[in-house]
N, C-alpha and C positions, 0 to 999 in steps of 0.2 A: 705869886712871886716864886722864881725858881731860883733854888740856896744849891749854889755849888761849891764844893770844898776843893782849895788848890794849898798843894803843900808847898813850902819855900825846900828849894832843894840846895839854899846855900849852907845848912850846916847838916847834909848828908854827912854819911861816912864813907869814905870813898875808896875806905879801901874793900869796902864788901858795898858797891853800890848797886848793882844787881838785885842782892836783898833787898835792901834799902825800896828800892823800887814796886818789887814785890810785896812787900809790907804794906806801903804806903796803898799800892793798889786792893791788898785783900780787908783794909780798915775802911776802901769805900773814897778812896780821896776819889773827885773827878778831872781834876788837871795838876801837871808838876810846873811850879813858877821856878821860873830863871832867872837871877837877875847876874845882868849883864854890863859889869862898870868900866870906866876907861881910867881910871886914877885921875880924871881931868873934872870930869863934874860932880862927880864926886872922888873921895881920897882912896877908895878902894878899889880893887882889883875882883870882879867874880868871875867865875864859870870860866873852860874853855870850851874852844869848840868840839872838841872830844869828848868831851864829859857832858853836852848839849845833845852830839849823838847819837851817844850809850845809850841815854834814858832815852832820846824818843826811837831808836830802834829796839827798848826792850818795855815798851808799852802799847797798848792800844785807847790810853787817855791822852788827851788832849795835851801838848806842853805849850806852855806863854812863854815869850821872852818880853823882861823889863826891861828897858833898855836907860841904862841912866850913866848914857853917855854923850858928850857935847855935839856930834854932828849924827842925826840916827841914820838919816836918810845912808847914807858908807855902808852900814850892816847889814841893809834890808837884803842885799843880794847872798850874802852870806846866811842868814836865817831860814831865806827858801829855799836854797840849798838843804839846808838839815828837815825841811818838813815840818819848821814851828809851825804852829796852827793862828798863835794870838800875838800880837806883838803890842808893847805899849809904847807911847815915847811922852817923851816931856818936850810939848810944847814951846817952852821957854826959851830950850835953845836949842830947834831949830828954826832955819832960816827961813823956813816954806814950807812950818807940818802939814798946808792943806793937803800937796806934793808929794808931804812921803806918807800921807794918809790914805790919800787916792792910788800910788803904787804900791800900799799893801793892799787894798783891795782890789783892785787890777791884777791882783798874782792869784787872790783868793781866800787870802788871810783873812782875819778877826782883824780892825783894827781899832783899838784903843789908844787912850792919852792917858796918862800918869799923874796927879795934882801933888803936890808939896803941899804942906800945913799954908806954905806963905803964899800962895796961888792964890790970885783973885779970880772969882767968876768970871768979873766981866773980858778980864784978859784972855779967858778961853771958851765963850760964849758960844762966840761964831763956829768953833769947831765941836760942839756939842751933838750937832744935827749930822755930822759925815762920820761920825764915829759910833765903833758898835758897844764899845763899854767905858768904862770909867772906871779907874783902879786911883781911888784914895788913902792916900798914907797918912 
């Protein structure tokens, strides 16, 4: 099994993030997590897309975006834009993840699904096989 360490980059410090980044990289992290909220599916606001670009133009590690927002399929094109590597979404609510699954791997992304505690298997079964990781909370 390959143990890779991704650090949450929602409680950087942002006003020295650069460091931050640095840091994180000379402790060995291998990917920075993003998470990415729309106040809609969940109540909180993360990341912008500035502070997205920073870190992946001042890294050579891989960045995930989480996306734990109600439509993901909207963002995708904005993400490859920035050069995310992994992107994850929640199933749940989109309308057609097989869709925005297969358009992150059609660009060349990582693509991942997200599970909630409340997630049943069998509701994401089907999409277990077209997907390359699993990010459990």
């Amino acid at each position: 099994m390959n143990i890779e360490y991704s650090a949450s980059m929602m409680c950087a410090n942002f006003a020295c993030l650069k460091d931050e980044v640095k840091q994180l990289e000379d402790a060995g992290v291998d990917i920075f997590h993003i998470d990415i909220m729309d106040g809609s599916f969940v109540d909180n606001f993360g990341m912008g897309y500035q502070d997205m670009k920073f870190i992946k133009c001042n890294t050579i590690k891989q960045v995930e975006a989480h996306l734990m927002v109600s439509k993901p399929y909207n963002y995708l094109d904005i993400l490859f834009k920035l050069g995310i590597d992994i992107i994850y979404i929640h199933p749940e609510v989109d309308n057609d993840p097989a869709t925005t699954i297969e358009k992150i791997k059609n660009h060349g992304a990582i693509a991942g699904i997200a599970i909630n505690p409340g997630t049943s298997v069998p509701s994401i079964e089907e999409l277990l096989n077209t997907v390359d990781r699993v990010l459990v909370l």
